[in-house]
DSSP file (Angstrom, degrees, kcal/mol; ACC not computed):
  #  RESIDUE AA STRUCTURE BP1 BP2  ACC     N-H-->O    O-->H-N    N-H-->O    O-->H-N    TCO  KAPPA ALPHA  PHI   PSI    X-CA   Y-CA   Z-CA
    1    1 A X              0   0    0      0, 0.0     2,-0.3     0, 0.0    42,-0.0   0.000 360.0 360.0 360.0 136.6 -146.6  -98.6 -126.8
    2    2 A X        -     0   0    0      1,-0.0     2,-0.4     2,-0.0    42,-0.2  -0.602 360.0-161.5 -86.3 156.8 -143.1  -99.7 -125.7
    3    3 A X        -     0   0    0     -2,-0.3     2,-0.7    40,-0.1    40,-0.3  -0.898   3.4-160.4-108.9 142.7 -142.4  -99.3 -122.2
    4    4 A X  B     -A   42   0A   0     38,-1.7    38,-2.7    -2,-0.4    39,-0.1  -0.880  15.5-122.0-133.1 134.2 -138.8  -99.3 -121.2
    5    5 A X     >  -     0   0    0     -2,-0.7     4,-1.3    36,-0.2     5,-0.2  -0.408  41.0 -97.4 -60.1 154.2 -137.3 -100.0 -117.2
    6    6 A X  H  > S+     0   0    0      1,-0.2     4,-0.9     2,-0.2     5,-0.1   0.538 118.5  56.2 -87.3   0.9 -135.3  -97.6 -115.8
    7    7 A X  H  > S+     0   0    0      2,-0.1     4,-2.4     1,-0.1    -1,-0.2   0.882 109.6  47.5 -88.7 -29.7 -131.8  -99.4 -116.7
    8    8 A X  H  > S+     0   0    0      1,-0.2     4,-0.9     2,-0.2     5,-0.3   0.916 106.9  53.0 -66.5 -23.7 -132.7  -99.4 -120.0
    9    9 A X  H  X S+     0   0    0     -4,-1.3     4,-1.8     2,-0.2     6,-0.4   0.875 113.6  57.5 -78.0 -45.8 -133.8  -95.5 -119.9
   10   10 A X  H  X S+     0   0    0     -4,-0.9     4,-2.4     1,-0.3    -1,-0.2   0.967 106.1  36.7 -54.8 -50.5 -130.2  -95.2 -118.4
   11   11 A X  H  < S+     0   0    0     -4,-2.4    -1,-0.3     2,-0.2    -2,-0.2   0.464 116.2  57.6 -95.4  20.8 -128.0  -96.5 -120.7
   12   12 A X  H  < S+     0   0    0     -4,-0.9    -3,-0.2    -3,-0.4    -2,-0.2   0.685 120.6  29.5 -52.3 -52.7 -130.2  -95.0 -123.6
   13   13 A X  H  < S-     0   0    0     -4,-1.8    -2,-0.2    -5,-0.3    -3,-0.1   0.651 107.8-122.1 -93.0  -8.0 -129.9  -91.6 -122.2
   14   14 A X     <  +     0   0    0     -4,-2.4    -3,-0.1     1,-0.2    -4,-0.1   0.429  67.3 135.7  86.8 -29.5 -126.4  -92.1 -120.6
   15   15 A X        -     0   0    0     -6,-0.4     2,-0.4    -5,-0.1    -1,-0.2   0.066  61.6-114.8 -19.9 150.5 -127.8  -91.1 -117.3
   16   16 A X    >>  -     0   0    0      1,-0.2     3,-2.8    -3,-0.1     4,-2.2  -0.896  24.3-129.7-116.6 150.6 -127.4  -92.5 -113.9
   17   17 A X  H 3> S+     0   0    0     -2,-0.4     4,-2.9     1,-0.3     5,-0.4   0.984 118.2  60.0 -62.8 -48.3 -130.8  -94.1 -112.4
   18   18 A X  H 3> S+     0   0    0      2,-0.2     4,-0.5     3,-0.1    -1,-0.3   0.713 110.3  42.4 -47.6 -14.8 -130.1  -92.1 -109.4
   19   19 A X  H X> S+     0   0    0     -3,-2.8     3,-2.4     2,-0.1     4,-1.5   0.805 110.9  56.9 -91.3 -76.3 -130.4  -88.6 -112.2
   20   20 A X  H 3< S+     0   0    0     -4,-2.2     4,-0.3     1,-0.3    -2,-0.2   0.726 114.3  33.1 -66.7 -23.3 -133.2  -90.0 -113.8
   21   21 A X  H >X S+     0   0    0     -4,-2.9     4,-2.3     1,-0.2     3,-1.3   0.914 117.2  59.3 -81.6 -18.1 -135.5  -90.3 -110.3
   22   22 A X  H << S+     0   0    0     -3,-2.4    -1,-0.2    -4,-0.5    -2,-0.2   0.753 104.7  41.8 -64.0 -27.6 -134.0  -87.4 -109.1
   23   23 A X  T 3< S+     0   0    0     -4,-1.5     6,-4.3     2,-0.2    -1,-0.3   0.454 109.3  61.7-106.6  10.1 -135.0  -85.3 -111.7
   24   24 A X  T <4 S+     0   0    0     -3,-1.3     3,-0.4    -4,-0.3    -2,-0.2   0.685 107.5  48.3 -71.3 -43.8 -138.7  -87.1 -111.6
   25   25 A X  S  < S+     0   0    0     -4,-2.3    -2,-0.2     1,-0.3    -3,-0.1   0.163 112.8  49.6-104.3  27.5 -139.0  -85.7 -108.0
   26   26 A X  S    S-     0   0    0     -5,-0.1    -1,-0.3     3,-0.1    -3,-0.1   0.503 114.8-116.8-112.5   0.5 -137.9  -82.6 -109.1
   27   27 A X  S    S+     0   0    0     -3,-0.4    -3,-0.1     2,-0.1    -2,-0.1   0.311  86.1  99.8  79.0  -1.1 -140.1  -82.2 -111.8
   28   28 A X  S    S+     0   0    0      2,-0.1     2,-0.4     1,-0.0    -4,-0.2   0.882  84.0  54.3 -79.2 -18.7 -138.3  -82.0 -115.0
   29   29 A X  S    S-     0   0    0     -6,-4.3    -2,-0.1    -9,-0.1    -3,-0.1  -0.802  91.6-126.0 -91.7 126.4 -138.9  -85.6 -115.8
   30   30 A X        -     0   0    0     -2,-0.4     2,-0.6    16,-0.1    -5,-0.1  -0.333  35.3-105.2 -67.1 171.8 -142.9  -86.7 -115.8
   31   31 A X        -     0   0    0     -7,-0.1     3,-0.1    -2,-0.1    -1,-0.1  -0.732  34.7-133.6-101.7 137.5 -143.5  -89.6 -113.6
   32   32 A X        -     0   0    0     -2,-0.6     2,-0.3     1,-0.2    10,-0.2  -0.265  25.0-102.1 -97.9 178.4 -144.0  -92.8 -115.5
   33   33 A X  E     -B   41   0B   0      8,-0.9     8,-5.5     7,-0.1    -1,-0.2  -0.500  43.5-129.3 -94.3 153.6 -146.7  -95.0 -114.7
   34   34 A X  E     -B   40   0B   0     -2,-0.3     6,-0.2     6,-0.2     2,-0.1  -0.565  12.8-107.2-104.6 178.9 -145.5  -98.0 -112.7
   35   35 A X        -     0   0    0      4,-1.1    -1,-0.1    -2,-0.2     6,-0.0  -0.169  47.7 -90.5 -93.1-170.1 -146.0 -101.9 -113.1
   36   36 A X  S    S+     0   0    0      1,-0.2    -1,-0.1    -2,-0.1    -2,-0.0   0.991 131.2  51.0 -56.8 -75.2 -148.3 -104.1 -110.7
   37   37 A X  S    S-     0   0    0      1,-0.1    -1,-0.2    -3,-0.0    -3,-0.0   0.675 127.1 -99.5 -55.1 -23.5 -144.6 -104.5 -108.4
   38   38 A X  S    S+     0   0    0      1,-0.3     2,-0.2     0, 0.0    -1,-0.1   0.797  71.4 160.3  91.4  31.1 -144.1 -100.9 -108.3
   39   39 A X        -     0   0    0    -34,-0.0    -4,-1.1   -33,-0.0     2,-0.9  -0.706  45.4-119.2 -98.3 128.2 -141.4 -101.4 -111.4
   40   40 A X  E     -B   34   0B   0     -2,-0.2     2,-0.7    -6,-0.2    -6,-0.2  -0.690  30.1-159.2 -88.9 122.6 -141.1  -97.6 -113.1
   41   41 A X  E     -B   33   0B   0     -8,-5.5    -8,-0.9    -2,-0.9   -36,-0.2  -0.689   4.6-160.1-101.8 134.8 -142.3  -98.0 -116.8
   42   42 A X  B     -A    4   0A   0    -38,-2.7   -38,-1.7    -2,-0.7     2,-0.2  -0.381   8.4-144.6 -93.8 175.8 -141.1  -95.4 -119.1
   43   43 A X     >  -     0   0    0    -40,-0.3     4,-1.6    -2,-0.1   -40,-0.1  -0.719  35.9-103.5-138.1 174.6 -142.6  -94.5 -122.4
   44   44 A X  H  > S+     0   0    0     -2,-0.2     4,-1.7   -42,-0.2     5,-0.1   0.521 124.6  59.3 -91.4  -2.6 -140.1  -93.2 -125.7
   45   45 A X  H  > S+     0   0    0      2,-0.2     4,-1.2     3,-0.2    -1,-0.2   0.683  94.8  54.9 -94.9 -12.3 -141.4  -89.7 -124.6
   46   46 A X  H  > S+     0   0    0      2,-0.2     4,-3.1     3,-0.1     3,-0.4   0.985 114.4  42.6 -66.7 -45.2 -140.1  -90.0 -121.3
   47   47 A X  H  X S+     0   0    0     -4,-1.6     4,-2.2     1,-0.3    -2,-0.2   0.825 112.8  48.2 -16.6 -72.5 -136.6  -90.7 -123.4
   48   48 A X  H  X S+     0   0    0     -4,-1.7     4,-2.8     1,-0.2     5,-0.4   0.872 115.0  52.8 -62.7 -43.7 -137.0  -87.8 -126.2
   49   49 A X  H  X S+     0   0    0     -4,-1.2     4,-2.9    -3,-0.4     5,-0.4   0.999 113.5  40.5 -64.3 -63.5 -137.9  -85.6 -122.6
   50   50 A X  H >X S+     0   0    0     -4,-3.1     3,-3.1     1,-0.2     4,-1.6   0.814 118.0  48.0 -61.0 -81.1 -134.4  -86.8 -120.8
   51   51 A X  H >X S+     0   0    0     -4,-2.2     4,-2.2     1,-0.3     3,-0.9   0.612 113.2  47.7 -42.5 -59.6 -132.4  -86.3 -124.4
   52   52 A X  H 3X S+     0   0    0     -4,-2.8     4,-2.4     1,-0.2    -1,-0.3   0.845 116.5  46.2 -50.7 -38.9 -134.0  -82.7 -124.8
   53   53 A X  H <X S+     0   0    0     -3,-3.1     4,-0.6    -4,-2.9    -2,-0.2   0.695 114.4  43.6 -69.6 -34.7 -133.0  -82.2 -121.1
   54   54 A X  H <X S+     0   0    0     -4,-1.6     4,-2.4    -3,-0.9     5,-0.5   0.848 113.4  54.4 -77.5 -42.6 -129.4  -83.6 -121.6
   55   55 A X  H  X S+     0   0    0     -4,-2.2     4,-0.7    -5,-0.3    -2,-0.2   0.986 114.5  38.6 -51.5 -66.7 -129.1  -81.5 -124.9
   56   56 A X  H  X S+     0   0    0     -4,-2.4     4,-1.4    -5,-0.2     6,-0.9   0.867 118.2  47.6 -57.2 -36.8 -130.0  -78.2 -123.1
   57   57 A X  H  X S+     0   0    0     -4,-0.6     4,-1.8    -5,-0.2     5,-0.4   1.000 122.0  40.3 -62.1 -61.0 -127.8  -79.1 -119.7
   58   58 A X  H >< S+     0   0    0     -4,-2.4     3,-1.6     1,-0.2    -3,-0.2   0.936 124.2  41.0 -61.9-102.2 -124.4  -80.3 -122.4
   59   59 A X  H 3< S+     0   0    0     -4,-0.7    -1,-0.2    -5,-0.5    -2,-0.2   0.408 130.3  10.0 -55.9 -24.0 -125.0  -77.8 -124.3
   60   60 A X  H 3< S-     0   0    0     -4,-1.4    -1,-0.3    -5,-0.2    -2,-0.2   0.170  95.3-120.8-105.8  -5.7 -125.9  -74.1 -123.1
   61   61 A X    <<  -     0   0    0     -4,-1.8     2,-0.9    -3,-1.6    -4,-0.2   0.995  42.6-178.8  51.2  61.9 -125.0  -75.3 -119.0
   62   62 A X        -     0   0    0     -6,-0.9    -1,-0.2    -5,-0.4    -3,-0.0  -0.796  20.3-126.4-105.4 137.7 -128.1  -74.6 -117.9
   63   63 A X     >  -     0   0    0     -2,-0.9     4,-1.5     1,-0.1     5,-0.2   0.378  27.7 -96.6 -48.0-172.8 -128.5  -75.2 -114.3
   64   64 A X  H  > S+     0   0    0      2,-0.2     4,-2.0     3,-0.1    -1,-0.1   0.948 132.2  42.4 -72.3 -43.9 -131.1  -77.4 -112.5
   65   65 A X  H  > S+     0   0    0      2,-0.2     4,-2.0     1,-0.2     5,-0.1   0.899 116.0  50.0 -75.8 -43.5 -133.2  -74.2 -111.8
   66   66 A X  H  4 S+     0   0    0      2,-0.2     4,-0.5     1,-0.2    -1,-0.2   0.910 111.2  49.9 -68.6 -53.7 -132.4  -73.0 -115.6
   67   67 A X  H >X S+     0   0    0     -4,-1.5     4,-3.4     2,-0.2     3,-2.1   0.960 111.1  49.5 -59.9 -52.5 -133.6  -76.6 -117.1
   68   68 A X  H 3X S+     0   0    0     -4,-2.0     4,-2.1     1,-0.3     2,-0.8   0.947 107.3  51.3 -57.6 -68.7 -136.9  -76.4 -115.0
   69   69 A X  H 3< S+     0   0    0     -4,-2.0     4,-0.4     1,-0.2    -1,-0.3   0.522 112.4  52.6 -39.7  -5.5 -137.7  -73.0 -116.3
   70   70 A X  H <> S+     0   0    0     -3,-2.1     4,-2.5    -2,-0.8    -1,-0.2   0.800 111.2  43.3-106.5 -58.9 -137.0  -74.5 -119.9
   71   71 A X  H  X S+     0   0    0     -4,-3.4     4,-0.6    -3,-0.5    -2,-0.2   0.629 106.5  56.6 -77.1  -0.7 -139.2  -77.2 -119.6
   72   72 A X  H >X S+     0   0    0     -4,-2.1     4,-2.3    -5,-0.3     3,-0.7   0.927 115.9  41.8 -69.9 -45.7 -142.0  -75.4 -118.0
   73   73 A X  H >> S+     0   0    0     -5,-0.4     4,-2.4    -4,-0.4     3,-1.6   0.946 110.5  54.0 -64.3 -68.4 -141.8  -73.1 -121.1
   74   74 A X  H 3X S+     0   0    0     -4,-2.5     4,-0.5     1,-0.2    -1,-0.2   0.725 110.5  53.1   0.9 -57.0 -141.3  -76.1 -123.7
   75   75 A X  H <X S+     0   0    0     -3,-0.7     4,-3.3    -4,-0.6    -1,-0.2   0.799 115.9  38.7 -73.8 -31.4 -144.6  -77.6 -122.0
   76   76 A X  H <X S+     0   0    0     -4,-2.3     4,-1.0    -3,-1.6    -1,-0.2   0.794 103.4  58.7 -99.4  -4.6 -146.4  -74.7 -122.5
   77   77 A X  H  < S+     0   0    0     -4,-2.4    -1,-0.2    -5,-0.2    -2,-0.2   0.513 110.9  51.4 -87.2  -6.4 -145.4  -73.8 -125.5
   78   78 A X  H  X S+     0   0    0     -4,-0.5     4,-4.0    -5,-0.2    -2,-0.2   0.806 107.4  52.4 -28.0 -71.4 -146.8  -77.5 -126.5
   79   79 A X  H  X S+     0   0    0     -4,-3.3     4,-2.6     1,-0.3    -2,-0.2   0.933 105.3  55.6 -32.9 -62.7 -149.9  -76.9 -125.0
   80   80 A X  H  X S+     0   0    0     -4,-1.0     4,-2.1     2,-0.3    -1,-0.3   0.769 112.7  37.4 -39.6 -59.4 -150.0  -74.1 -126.8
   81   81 A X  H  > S+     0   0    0      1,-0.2     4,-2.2     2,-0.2     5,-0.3   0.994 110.7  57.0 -59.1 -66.8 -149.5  -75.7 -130.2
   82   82 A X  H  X S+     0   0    0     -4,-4.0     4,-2.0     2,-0.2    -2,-0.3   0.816 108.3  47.3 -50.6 -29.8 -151.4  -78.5 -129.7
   83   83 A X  H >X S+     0   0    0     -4,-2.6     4,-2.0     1,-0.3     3,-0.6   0.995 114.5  52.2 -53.8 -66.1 -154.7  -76.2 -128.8
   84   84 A X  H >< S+     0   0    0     -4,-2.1     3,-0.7     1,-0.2    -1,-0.3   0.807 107.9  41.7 -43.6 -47.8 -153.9  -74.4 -131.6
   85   85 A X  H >< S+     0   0    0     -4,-2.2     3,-0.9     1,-0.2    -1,-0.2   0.840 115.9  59.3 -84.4 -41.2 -153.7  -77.1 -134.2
   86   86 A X  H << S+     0   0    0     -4,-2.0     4,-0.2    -3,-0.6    -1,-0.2   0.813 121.0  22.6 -56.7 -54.4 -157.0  -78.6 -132.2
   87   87 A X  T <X S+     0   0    0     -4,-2.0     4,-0.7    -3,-0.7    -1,-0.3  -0.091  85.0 110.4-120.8  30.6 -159.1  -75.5 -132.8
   88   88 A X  T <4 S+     0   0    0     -3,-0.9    -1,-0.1    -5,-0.2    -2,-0.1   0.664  87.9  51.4 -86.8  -9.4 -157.3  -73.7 -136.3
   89   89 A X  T  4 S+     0   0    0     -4,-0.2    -2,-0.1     1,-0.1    -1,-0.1   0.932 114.7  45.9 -75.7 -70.4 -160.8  -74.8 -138.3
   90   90 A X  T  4 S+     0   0    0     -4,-0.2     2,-0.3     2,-0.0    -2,-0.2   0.406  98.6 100.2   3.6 -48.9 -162.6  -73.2 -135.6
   91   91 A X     <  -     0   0    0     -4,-0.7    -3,-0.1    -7,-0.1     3,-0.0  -0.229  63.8-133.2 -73.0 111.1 -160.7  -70.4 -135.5
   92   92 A X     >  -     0   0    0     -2,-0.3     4,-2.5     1,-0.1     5,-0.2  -0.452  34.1-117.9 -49.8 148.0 -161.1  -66.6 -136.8
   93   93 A X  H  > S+     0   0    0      1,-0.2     4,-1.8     2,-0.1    -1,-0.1   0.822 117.8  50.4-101.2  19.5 -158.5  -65.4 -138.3
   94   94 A X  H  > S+     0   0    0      2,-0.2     4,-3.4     3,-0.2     3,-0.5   0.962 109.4  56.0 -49.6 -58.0 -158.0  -62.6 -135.7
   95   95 A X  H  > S+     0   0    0      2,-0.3     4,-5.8     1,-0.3    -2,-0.1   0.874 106.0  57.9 -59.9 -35.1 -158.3  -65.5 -133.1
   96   96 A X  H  X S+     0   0    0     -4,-2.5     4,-3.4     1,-0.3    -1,-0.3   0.832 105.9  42.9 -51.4 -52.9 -155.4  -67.1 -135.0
   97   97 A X  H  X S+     0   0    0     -4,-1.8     4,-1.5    -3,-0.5    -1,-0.3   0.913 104.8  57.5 -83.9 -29.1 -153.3  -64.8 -134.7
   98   98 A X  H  X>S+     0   0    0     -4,-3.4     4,-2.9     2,-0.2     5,-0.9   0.997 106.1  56.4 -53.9 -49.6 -153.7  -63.9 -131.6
   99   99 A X  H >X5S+     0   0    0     -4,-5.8     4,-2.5     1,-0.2     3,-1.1   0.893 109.8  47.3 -20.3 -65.7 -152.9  -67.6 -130.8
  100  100 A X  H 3<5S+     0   0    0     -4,-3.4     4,-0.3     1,-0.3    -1,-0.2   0.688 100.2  62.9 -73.1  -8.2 -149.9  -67.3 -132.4
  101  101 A X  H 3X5S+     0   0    0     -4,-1.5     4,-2.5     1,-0.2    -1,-0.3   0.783 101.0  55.7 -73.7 -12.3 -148.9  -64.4 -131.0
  102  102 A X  H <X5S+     0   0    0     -4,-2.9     4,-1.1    -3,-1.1    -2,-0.2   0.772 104.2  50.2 -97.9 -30.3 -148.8  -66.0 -127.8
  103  103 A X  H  X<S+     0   0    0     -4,-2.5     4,-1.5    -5,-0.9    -1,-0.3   0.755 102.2  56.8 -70.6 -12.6 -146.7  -68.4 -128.7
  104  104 A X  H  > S+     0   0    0     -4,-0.3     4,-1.4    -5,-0.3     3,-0.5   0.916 108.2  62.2 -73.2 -44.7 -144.1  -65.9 -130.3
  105  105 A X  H  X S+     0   0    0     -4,-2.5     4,-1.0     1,-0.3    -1,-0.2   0.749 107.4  34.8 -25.6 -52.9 -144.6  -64.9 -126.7
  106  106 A X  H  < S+     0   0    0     -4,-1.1    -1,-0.3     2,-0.2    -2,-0.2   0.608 112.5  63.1 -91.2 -18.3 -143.3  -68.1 -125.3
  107  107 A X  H >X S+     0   0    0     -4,-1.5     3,-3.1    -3,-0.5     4,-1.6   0.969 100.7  50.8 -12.7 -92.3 -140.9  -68.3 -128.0
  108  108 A X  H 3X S+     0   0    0     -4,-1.4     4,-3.0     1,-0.3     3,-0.3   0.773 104.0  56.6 -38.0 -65.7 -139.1  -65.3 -127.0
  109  109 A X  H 3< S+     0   0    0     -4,-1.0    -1,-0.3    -5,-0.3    -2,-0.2   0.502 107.2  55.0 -11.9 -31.8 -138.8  -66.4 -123.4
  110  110 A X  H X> S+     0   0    0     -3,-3.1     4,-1.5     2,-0.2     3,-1.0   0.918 111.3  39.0 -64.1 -75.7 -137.1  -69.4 -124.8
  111  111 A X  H 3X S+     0   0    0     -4,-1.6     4,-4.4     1,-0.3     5,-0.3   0.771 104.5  62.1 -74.3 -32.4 -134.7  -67.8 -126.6
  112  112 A X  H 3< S+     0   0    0     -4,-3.0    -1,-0.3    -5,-0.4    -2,-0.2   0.572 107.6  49.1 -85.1  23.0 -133.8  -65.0 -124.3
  113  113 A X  H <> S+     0   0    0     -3,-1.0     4,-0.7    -5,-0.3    -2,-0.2   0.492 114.8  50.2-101.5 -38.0 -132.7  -67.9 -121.6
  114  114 A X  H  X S+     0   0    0     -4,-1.5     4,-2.8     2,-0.1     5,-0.3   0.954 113.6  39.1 -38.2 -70.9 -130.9  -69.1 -124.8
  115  115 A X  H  X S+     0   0    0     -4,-4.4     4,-1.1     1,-0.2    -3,-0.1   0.659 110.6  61.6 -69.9  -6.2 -129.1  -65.5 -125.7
  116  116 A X  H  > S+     0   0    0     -5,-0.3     4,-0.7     2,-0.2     5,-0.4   0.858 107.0  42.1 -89.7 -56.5 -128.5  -65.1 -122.0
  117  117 A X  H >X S+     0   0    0     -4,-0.7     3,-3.4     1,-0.2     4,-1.9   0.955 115.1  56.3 -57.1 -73.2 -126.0  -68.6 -121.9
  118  118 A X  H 3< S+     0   0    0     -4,-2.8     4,-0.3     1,-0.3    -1,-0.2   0.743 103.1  49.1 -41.4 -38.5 -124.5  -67.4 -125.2
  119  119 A X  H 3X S+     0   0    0     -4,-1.1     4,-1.0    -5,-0.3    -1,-0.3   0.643 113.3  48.2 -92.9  14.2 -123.5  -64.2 -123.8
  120  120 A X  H <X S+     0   0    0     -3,-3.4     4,-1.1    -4,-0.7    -1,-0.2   0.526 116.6  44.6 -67.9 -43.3 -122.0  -66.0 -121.0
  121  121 A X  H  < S+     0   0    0     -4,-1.9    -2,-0.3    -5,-0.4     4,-0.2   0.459 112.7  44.8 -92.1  -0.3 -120.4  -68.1 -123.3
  122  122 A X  H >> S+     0   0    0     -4,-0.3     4,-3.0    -5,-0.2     3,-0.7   0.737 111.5  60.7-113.1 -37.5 -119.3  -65.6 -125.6
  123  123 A X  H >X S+     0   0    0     -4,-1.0     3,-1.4     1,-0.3     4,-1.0   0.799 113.2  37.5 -22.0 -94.6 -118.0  -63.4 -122.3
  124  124 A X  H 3X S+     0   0    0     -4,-1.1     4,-2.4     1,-0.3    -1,-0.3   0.549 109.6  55.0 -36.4 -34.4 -115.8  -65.9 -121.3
  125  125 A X  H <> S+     0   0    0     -3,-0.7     4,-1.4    -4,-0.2     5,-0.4   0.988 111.9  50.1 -72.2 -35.8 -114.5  -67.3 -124.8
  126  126 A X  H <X S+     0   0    0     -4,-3.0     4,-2.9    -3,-1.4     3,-0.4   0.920 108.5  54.7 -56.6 -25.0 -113.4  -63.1 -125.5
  127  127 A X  H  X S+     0   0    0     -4,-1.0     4,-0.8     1,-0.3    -1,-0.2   0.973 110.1  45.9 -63.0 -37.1 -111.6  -63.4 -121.7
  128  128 A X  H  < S+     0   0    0     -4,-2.4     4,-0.4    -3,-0.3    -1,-0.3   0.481 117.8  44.4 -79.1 -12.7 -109.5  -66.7 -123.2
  129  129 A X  H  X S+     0   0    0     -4,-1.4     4,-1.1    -3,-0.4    -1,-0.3   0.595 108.8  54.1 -95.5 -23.6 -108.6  -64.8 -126.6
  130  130 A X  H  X S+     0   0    0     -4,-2.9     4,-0.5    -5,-0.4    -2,-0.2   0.854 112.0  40.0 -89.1  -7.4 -107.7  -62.0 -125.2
  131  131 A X  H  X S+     0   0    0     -4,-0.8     4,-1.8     2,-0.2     3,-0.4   0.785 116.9  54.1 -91.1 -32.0 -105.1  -63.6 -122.7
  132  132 A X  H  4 S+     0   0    0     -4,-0.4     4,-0.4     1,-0.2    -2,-0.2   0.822 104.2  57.0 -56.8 -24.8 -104.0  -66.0 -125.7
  133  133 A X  H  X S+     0   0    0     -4,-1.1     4,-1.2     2,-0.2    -1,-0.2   0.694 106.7  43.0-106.4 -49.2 -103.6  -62.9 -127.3
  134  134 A X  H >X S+     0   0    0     -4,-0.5     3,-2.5    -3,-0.4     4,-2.0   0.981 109.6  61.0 -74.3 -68.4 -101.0  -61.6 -124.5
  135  135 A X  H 3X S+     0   0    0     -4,-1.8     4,-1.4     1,-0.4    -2,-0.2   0.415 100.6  51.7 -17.2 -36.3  -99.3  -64.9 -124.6
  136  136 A X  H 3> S+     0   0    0     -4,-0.4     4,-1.2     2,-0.2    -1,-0.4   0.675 115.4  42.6-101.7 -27.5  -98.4  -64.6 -128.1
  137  137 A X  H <X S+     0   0    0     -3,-2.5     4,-0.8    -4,-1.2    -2,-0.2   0.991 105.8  52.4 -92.4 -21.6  -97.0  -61.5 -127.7
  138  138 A X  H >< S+     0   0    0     -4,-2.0     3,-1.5     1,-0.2     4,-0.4   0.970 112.4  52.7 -50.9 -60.1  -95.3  -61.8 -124.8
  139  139 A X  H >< S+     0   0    0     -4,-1.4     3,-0.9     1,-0.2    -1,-0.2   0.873 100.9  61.4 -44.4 -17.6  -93.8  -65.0 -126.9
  140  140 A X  H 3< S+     0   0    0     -4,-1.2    -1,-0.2     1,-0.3    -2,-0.2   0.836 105.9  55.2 -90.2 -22.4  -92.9  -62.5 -130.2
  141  141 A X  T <<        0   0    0     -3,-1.5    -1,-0.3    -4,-0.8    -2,-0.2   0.078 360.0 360.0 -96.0  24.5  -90.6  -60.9 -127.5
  142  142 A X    <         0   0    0     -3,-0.9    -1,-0.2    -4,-0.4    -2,-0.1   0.374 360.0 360.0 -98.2 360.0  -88.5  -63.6 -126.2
């Protein structure tokens, strides 16, 4: 497994080393295992964790509080798979579906923190057409 320092985990992700510990000692980042000196070594999952975390921040604005609530669910909606995948021989297929209903469970949760940004985002884009909207007509009467 490669291990990467935290300047390289910076300019991978675009990040500032001051974000990436900051968001260790908040919890959205796990905390990588360190070297013999107390050097932080990172793994390519810490990476794929900050880029899933930069993707959701850039794209939807989710806050600090919003991104932790995202990745709690994410993690548990993991768990969640991997157990399933673990025990699907195992399994009834009653038991099965219930599994998976509990993951549409955590699914939905997901997604209404999703539809929640969007209609934030969609709010705002109707306020900026509807004043473009005055603008042009106000121009058609000059």
């Amino acid at each position: 497994m490669e291990l990467y320092k935290i300047d390289d985990v910076a300019k991978m992700s675009g990040l500032t080393k001051r974000t990436i510990r900051y968001y260790e000692e908040i919890g959205l980042l796990p905390a990588p295992s360190r070297s013999e000196g107390g050097t932080r070594l990172y793994t390519a999952e810490h990476i794929e964790t900050l880029n899933k975390l930069i993707r959701a921040r850039d794209a939807l604005g989710f806050s600090l509080q919003e991104l932790q609530r995202y990745v709690e669910a994410s993690d548990i909606l993991e768990g969640k798979r991997q157990h399933y995948r673990q025990l699907t021989d195992t399994l009834t297929p009653e038991e099965r579906k219930e599994k998976l209903l509990d993951m549409d469970e955590t699914l939905v949760k997901q997604l209404e923190l999703i539809e929640s940004k969007l209609a934030n985002i969609q709010a705002i884009k109707a306020e900026f057409e509807e004043l473009r909207e005055r603008i042009r007509r106000r121009l058609e009467t000059l």
